[in-house]
VOPAGU-2260 file (C-alpha; in pm, 1 decimal, decimal comma):
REM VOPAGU-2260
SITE   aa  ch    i         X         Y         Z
SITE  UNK   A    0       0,0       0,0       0,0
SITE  UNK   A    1     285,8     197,2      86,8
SITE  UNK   A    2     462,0     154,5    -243,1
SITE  UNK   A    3     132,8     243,3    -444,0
SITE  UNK   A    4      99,4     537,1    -258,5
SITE  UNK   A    5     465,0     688,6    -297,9
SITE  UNK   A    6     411,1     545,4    -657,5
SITE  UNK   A    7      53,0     807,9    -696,8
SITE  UNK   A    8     181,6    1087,0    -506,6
SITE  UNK   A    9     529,0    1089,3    -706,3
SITE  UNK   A   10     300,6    1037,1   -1084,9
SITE  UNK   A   11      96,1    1346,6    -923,2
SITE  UNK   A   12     452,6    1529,3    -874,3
SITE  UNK   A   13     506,5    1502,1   -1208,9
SITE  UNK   A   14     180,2    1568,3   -1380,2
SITE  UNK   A   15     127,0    1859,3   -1223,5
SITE  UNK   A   16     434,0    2006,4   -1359,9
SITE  UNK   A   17     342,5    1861,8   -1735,7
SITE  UNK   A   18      79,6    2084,3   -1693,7
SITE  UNK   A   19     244,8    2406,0   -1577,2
SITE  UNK   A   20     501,6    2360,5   -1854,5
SITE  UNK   A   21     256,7    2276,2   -2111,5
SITE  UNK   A   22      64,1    2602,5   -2042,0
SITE  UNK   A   23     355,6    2786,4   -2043,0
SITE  UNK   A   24     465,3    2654,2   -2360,9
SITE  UNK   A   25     100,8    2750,3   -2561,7
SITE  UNK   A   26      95,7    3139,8   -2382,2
SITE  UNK   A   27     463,7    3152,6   -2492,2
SITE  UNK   A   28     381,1    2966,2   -2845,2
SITE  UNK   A   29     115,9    3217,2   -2908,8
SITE  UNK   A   30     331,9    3535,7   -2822,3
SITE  UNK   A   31     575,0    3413,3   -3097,6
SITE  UNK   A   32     308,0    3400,3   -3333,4
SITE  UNK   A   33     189,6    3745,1   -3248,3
SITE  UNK   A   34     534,3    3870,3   -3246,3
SITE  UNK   A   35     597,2    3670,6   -3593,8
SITE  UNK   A   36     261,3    3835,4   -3744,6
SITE  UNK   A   37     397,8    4167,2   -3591,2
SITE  UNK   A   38     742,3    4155,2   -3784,1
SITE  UNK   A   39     604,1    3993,3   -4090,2
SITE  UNK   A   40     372,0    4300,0   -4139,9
SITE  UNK   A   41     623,9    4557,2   -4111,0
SITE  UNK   A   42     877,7    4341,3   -4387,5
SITE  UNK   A   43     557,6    4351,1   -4574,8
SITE  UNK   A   44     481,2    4690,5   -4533,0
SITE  UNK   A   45     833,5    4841,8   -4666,1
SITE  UNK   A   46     863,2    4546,6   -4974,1
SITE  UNK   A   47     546,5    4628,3   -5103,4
SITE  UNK   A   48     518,9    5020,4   -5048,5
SITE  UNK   A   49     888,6    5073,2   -5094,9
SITE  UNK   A   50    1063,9    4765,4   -5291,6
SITE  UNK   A   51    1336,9    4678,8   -4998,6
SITE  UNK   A   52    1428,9    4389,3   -4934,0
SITE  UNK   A   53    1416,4    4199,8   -4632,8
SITE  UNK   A   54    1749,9    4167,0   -4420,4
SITE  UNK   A   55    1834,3    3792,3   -4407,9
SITE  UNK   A   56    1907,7    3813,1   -4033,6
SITE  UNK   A   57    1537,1    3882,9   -4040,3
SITE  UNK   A   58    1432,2    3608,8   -4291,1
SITE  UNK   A   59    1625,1    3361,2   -4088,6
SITE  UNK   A   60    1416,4    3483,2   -3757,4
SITE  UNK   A   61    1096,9    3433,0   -4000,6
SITE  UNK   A   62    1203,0    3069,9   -4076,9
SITE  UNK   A   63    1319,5    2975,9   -3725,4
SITE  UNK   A   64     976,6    3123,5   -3539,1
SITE  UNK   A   65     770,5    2905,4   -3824,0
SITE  UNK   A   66     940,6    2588,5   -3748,9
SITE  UNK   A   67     931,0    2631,2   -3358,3
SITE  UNK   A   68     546,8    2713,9   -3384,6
SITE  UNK   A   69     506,6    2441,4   -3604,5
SITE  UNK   A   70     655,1    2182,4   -3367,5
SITE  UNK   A   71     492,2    2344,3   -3089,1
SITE  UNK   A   72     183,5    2328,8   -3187,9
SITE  UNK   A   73     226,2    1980,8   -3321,6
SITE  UNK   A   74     353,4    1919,5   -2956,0
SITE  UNK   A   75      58,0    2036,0   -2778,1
SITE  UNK   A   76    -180,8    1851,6   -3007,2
SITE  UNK   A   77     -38,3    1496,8   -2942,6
SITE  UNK   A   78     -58,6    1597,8   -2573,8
SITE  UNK   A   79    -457,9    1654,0   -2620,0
SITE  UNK   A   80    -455,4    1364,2   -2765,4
SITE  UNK   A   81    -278,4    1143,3   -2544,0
SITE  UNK   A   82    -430,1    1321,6   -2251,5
SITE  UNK   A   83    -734,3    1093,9   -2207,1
SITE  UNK   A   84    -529,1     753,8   -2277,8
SITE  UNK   A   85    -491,6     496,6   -1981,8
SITE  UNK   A   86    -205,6     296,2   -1832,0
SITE  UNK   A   87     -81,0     186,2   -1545,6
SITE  UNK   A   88      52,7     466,3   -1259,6
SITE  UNK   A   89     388,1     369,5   -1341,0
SITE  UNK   A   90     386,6     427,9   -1715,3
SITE  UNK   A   91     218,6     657,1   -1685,3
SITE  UNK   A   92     478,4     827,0   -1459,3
SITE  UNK   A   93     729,3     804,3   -1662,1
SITE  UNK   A   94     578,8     843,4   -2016,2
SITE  UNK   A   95     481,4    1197,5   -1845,5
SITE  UNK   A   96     855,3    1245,8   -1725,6
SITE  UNK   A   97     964,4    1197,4   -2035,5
SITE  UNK   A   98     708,0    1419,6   -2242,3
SITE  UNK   A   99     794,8    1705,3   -1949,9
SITE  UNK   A  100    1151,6    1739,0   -2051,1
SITE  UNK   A  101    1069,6    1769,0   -2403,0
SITE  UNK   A  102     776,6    2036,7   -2331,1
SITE  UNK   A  103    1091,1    2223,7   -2092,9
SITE  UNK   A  104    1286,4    2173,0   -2417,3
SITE  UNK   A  105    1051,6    2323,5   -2657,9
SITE  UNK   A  106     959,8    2579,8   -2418,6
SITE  UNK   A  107    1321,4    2681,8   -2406,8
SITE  UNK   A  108    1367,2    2696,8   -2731,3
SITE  UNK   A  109    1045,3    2901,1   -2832,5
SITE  UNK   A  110    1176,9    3166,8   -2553,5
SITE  UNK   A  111    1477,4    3162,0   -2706,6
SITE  UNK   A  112    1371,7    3259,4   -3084,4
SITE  UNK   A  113    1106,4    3481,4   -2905,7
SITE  UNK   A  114    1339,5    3653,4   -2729,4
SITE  UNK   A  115    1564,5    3782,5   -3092,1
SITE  UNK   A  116    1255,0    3907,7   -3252,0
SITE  UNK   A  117    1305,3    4236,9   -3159,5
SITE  UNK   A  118    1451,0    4442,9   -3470,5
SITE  UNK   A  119    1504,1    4810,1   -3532,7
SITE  UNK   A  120    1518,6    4756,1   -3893,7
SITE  UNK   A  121    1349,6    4508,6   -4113,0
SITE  UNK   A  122    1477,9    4567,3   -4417,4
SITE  UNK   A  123    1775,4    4751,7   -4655,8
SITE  UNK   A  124    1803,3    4903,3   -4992,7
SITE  UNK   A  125    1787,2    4660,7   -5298,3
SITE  UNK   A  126    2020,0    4833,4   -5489,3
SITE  UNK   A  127    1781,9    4866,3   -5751,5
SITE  UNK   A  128    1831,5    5214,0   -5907,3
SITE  UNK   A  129    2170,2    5277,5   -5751,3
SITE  UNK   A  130    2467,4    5297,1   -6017,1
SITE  UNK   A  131    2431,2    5227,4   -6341,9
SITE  UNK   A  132    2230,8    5066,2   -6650,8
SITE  UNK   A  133    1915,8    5083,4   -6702,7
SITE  UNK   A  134    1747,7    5458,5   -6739,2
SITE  UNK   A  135    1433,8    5268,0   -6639,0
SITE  UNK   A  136    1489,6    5224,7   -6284,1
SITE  UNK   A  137    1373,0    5463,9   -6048,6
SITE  UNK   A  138    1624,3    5541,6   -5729,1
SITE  UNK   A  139    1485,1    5384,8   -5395,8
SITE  UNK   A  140    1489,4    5720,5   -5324,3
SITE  UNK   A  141    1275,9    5880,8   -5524,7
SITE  UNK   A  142    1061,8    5549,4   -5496,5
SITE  UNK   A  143     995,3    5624,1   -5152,3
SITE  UNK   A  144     891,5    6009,2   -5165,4
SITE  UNK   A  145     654,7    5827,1   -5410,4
SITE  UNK   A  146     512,6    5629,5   -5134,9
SITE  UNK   A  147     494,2    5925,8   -4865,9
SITE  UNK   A  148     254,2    6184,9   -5091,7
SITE  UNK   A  149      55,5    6308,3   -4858,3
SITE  UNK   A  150     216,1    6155,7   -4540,0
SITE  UNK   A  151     467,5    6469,5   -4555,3
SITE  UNK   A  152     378,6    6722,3   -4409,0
SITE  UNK   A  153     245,5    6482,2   -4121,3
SITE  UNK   A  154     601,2    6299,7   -4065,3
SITE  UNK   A  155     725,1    6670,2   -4045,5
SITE  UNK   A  156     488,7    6777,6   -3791,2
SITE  UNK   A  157     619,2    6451,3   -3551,2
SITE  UNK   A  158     941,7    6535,6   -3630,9
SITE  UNK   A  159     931,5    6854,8   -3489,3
SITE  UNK   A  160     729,5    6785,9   -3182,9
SITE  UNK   A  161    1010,5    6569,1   -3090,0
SITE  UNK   A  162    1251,0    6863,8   -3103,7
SITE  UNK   A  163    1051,7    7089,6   -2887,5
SITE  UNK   A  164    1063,2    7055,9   -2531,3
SITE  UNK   A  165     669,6    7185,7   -2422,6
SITE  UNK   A  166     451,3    6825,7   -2632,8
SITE  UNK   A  167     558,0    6477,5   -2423,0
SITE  UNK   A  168     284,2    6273,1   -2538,7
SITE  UNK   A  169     214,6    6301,1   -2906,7
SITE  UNK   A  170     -97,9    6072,1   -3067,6
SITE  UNK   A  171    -181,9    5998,3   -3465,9
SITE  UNK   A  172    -485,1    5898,6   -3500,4
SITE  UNK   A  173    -689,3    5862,0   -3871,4
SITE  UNK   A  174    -862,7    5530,0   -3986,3
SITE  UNK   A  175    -671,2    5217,5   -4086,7
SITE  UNK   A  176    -443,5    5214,6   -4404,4
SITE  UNK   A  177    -443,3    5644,2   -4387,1
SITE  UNK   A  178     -56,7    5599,1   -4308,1
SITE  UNK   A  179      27,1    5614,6   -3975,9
SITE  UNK   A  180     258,7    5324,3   -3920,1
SITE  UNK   A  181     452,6    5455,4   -4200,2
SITE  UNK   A  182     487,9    5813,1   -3997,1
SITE  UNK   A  183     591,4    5660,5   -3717,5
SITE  UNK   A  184     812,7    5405,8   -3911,8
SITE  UNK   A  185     953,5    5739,7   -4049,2
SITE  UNK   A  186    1036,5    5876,4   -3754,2
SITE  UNK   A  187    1182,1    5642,3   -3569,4
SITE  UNK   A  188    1434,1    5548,6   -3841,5
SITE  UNK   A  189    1497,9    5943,9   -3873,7
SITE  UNK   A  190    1614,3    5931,1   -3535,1
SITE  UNK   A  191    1799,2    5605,7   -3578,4
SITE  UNK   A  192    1929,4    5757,5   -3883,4
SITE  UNK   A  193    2083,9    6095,8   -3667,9
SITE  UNK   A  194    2226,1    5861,5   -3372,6
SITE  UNK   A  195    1936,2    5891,1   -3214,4
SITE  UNK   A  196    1933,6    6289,2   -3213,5
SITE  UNK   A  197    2012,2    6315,9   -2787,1
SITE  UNK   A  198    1785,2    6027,4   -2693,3
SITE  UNK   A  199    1949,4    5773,1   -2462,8
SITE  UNK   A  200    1680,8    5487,4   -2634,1
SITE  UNK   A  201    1468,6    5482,8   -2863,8
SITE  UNK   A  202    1214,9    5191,3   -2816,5
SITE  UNK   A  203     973,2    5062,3   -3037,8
SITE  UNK   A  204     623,7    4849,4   -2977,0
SITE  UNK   A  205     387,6    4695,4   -3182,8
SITE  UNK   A  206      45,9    4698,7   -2908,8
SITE  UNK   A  207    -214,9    4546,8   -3120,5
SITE  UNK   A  208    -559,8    4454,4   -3015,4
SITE  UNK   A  209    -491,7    4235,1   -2753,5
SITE  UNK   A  210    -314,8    4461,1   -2478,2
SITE  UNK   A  211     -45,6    4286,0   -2323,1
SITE  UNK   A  212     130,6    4479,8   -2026,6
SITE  UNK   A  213     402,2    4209,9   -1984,7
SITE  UNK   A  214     470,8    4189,5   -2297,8
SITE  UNK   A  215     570,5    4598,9   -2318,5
SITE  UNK   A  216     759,5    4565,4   -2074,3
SITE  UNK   A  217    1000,0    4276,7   -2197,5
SITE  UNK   A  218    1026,5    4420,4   -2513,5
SITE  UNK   A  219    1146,2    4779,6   -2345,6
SITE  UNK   A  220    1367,1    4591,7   -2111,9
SITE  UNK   A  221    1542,2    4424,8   -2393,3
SITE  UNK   A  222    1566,2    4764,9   -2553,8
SITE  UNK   A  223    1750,6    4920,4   -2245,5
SITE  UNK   A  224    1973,6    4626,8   -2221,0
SITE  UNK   A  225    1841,0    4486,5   -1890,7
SITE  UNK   A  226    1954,5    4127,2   -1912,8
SITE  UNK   A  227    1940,7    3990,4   -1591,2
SITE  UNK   A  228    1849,5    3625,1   -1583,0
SITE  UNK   A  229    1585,1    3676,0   -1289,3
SITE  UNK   A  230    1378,7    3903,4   -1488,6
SITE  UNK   A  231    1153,7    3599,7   -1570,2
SITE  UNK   A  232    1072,9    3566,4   -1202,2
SITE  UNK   A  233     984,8    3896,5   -1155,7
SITE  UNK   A  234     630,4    4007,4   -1084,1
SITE  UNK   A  235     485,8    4289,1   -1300,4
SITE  UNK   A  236     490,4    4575,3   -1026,1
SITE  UNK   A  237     944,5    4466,0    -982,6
SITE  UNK   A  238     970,0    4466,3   -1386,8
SITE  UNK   A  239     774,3    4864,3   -1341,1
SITE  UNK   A  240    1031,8    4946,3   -1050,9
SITE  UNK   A  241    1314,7    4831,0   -1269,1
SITE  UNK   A  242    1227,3    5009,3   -1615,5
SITE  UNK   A  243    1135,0    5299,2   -1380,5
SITE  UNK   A  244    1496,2    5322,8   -1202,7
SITE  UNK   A  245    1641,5    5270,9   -1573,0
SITE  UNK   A  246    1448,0    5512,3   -1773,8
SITE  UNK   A  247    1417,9    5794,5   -1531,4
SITE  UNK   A  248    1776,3    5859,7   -1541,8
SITE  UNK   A  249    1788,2    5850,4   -1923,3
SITE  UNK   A  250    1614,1    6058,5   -2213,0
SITE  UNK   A  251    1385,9    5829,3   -2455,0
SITE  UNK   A  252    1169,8    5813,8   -2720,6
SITE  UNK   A  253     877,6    5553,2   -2690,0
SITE  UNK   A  254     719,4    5398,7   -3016,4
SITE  UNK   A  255     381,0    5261,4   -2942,3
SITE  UNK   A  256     176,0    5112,8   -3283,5
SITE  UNK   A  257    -186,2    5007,8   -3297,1
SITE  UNK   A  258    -281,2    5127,5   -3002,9
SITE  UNK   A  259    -675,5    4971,0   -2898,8
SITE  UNK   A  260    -758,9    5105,4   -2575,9
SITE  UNK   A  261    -552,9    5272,2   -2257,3
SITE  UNK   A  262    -179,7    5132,4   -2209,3
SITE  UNK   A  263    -136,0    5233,5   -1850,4
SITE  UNK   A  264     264,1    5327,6   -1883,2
SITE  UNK   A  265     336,1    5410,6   -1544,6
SITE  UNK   A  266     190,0    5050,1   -1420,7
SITE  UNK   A  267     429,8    4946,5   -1713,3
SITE  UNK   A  268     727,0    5142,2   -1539,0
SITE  UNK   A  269     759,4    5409,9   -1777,0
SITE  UNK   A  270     794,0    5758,1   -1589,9
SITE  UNK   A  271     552,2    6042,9   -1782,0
SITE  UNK   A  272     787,2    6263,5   -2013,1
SITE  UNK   A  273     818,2    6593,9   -1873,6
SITE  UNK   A  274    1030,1    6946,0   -1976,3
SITE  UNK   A  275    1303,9    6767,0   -1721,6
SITE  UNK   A  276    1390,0    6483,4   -1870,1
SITE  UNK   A  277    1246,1    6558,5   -2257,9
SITE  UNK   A  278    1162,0    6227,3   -2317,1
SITE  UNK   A  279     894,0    6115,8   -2603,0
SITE  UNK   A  280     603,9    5919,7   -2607,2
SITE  UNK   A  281     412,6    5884,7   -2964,4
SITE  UNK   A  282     151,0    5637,2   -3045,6
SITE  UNK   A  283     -51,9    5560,5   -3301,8
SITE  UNK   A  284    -424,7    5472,5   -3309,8
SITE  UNK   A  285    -750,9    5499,8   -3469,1
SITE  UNK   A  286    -957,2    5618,5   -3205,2
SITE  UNK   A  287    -942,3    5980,5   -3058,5
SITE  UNK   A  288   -1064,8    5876,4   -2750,3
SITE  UNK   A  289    -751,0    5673,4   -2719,8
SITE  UNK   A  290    -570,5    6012,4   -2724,5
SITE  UNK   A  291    -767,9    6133,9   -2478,4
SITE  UNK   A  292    -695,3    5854,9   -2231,7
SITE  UNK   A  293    -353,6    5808,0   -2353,8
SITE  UNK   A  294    -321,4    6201,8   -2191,4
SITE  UNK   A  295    -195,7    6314,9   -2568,2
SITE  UNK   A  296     -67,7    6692,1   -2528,7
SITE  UNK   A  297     -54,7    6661,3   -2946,8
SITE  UNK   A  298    -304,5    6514,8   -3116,9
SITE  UNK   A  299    -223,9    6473,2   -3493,2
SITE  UNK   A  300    -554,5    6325,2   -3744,0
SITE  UNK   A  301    -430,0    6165,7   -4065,7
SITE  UNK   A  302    -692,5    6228,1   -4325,0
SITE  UNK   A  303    -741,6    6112,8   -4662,2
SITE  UNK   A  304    -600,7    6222,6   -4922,0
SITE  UNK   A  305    -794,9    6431,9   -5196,0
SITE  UNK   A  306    -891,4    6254,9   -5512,3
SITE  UNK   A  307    -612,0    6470,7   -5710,4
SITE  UNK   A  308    -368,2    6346,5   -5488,3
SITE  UNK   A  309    -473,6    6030,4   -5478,9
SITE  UNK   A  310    -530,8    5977,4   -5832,3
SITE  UNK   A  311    -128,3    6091,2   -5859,2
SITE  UNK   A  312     -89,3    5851,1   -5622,7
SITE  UNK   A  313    -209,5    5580,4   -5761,9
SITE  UNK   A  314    -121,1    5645,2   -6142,5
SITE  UNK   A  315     251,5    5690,8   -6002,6
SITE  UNK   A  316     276,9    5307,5   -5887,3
SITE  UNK   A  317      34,6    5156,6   -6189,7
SITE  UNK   A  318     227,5    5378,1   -6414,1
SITE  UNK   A  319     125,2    5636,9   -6658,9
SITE  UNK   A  320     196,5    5389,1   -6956,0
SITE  UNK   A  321      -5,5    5146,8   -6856,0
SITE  UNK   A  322    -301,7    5384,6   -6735,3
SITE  UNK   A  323    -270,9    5589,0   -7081,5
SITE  UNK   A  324    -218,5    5227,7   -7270,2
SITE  UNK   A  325    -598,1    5204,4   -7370,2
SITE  UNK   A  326    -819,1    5492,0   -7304,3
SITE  UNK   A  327   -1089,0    5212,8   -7124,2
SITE  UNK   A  328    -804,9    5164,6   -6939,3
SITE  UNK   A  329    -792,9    5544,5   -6829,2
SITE  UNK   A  330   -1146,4    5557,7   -6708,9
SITE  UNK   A  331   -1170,6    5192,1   -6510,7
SITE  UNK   A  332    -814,9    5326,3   -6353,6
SITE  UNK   A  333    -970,9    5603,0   -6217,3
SITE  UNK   A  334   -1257,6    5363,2   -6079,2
SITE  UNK   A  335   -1026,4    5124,2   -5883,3
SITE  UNK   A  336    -842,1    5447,8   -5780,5
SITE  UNK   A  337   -1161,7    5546,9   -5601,1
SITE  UNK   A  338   -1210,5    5230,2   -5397,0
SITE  UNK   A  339    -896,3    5289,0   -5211,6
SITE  UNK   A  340   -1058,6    5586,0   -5089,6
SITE  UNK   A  341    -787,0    5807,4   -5064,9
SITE  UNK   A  342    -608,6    5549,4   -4844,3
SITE  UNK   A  343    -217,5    5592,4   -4953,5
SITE  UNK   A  344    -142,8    5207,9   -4862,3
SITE  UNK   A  345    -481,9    5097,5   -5079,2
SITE  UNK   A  346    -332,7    5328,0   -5341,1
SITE  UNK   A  347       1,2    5191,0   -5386,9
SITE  UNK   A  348     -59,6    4834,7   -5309,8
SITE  UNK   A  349    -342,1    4844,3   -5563,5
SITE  UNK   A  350    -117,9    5039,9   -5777,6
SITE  UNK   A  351     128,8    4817,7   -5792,6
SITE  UNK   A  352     -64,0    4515,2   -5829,0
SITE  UNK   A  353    -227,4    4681,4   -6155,8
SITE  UNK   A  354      98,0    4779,3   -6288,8
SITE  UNK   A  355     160,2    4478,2   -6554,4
SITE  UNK   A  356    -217,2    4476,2   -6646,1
SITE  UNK   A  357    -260,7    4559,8   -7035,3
SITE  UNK   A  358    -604,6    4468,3   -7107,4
SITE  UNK   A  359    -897,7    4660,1   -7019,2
SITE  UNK   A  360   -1028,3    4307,4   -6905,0
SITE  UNK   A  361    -767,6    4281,7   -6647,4
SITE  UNK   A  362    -863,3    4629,6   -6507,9
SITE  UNK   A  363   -1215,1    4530,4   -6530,3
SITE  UNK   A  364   -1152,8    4196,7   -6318,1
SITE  UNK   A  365   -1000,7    4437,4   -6053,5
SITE  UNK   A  366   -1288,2    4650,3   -6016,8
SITE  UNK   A  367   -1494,6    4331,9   -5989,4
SITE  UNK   A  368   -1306,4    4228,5   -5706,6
SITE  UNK   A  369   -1281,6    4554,5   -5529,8
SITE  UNK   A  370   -1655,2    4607,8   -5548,7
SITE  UNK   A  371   -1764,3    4288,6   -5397,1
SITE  UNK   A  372   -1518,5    4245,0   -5135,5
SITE  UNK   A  373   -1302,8    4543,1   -5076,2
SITE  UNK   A  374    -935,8    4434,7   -4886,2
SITE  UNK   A  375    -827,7    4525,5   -4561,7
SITE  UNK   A  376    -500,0    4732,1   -4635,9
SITE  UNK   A  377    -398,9    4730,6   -4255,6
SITE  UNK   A  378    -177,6    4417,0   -4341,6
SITE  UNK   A  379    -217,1    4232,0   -4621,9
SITE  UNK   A  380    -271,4    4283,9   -4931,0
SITE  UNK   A  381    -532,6    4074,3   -5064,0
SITE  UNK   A  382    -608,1    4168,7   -5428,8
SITE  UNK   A  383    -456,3    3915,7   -5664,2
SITE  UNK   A  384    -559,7    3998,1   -6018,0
């Protein structure tokens, strides 16, 4: 009896830590993903707006986060599965201290890749354009005051709020696709650009819809180069304390994109910019209420852009050839230029897509698509024609 006992109590032991680490293993399995999907659209964002390229340290990232969420997720499922089979205590005992050490494995390993998936810059210049051959080939310069018509005047409204010492807390707002991860994109690699123009850090965060104050925190902590191994068993209010004694000595500019709702930065650790230290805080978001709780001092709306500019816009990434190439051509151009609805990603994505299409057909197929089921442009670009 004694035997069986030692023999439940020990199996117990060791299913009850299976469990722990498999539940640490999905929350840290779907952070990766989100993180993943959060890199992924900014590569996306710059290749098909501005024709870079992708750094390969980045591309490797890409591959290595796939192939640990693959085999985590594969993980997980055969432990659903397996979950409800039988056996005796002692198989069972150590089939499950087996499976735990390859859970603590794959756990390790999915921290691991999570924790190098924070990147300043996504991409670099092609080359395309630069030195010479063919007079065809635009300059990824010019190519990318193509991209920012409209977005201007905006970027240099940031820029100089960040130079002034009397606006902390600055907040774009506008709809989604108007531009306003490109501003900020702008600005932060402006300042990365100047040597980061007198700021100490300058930190950048991807929010998204599903608020996440932990996760704000480790990404700023691995921007201020806090690397002590105990931060992992630090509770939320002793990760605040420690940003708090870091940043408060230190000038920074904070990044936040896609803002949904509140982020309560103090909580997070992050001490209110003020005329004494000059640090920055500027987030984007659709929602001006979100400025208002945010405590925005500057609160910048991104509009549409006008149908002339738009229409320049737009005939500057399909290309004046190919809209003048067949004057049916002209007029259903000017049609799919109006779904985007003045939206300068819809404009150039679409553009671009439209850019090789010869046949008034083609253009016709496009307009098709766009009138039944117009794409979200605050990713993806989902019109394949």
């Amino acid at each position: 009896m004694g035997k069986d006992l030692k023999s439940m109590v020990t199996r117990c032991i060791y299913v009850g830590k299976e469990n722990d680490n498999v539940k640490k293993l999905k929350t840290a399995t779907e952070e990766l993903k989100d993180l993943r999907s959060n890199v992924m659209k900014r590569v996306k964002m710059y290749e098909d707006q501005q024709k870079l390229k992708r750094l390969e340290k980045v591309q490797v990232w890409l591959r290595q986060s796939d192939a640990a969420i693959k085999e985590a997720e594969e993980m997980l499922m055969m432990m659903m599965s397996s979950s409800s089979s039988n056996g005796s205590s002692m198989m069972m005992m150590s089939s499950s201290h087996k499976t735990d050490k390859k859970i603590c494995k794959m756990l390790k390993e999915v921290q691991e890749i999570k924790s190098r998936g924070t990147f300043d810059v996504v991409v670099e210049n092609s080359g395309i354009g630069n030195g010479g051959g063919g007079g065809s080939m635009m300059s990824s310069t010019v190519d990318r005051d193509d991209q920012t018509v409209g977005l201007e005047a905006v970027s240099g409204l940031v820029w100089r709020c960040m130079t002034v010492d009397n606006t902390g807390i600055i907040g774009l707002y506008g709809v989604e696709g108007v531009g306003k991860t490109t501003v900020l994109t702008q600005v932060n690699n402006r300042l990365l650009q100047h040597k980061l123009n007198g700021f100490d850090f300058v930190i950048w965060v991807f929010v998204s819809k599903n608020l996440n104050l932990e996760k704000i925190q480790d990404t700023i902590r691995e921007k201020i180069g806090f690397l002590d191994r105990s931060w992992t068993s630090k509770t939320e209010e002793e990760k605040a304390g420690k940003i708090f004694e870091i940043l408060s000595k230190r000038r920074f500019a904070l990044f936040l994109d896609d803002v949904w709702e509140k982020v309560d930065l103090v909580k997070a650790g992050v001490p209110p910019p003020d005329g004494q230290n000059r640090s920055k805080i500027v987030f984007t978001t659709c929602s001006d209420e979100v400025c208002r709780e945010m405590g925005a001092q500057t609160k910048i709306k991104m509009e549409k852009l006008p149908w002339e500019r738009a229409w320049d816009l737009f005939k500057k990434n399909a290309g004046e050839e190919t809209v003048k190439s067949h004057p049916d051509i002209t007029k259903l151009a000017q049609e799919v230029a109006a779904k985007c609805d003045g939206l300068p990603l819809a404009l150039v994505t679409i553009g671009r897509a439209m850019a090789s299409k010869k046949t008034p057909q083609e253009w016709r197929d496009a307009l098709y698509i766009l009138s039944n089921s117009p794409p979200n442009f605050s990713g993806s670009v989902l019109l394949t024609c």
